[in-house]
C-alpha positions, -999 to 999 in steps of 0.1 A, spaced: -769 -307 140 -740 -295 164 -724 -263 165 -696 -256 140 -665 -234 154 -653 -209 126 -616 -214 116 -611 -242 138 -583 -265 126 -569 -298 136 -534 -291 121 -508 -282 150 -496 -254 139 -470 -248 166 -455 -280 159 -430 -269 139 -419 -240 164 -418 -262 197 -400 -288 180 -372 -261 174 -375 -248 208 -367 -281 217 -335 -290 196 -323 -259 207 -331 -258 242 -320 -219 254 -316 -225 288 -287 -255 285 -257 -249 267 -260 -279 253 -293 -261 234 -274 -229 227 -244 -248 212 -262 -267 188 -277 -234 180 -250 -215 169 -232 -244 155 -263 -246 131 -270 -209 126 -264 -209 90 -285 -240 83 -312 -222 98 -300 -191 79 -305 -211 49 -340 -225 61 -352 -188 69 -344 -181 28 -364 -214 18 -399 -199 35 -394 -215 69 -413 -192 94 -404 -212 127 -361 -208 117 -374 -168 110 -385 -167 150 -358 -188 159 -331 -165 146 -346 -132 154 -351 -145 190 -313 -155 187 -309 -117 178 -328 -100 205 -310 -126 231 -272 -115 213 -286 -76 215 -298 -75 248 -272 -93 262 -250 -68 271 -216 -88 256 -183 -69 252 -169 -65 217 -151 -94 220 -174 -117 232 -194 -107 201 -163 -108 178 -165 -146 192 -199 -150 183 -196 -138 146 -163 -168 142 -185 -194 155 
């Protein structure tokens, strides 16, 4: 009999994550516009459970935070 590995799993549980990472791609603005043009869907999705959207967002956040935008490129951010 072979050796079992404890709490191995053949479930991809980054799946979900990279395919996000993907769709919104942060380093093309196609990727970033997409993003913020779907930031309340993901909103929404972060309310029904989803954990990747929950990353996705507070990544979003710490990007926005540490950015270093004037007031009125974040006024700009909050109307899109």
């Amino acid at each position: 009999m072979g050796a079992e590995i404890i709490g191995a799993t053949k479930i991809d549980l980054q799946a979900g994550e990279r395919r996000l990472s993907e769709r919104y791609a942060s380093d093309s603005a196609v990727g970033v516009r997409l993003l913020l043009s779907e930031y309340h869907a993901l909103q929404e999705r972060q309310y029904q459970g989803d954990t990747d959207a929950i990353i996705l967002l507070a990544d979003l956040e710490t990007a926005i935070n540490t950015a270093g935008l004037t007031d009125r490129q974040r006024q700009a951010l909050d109307l899109v």
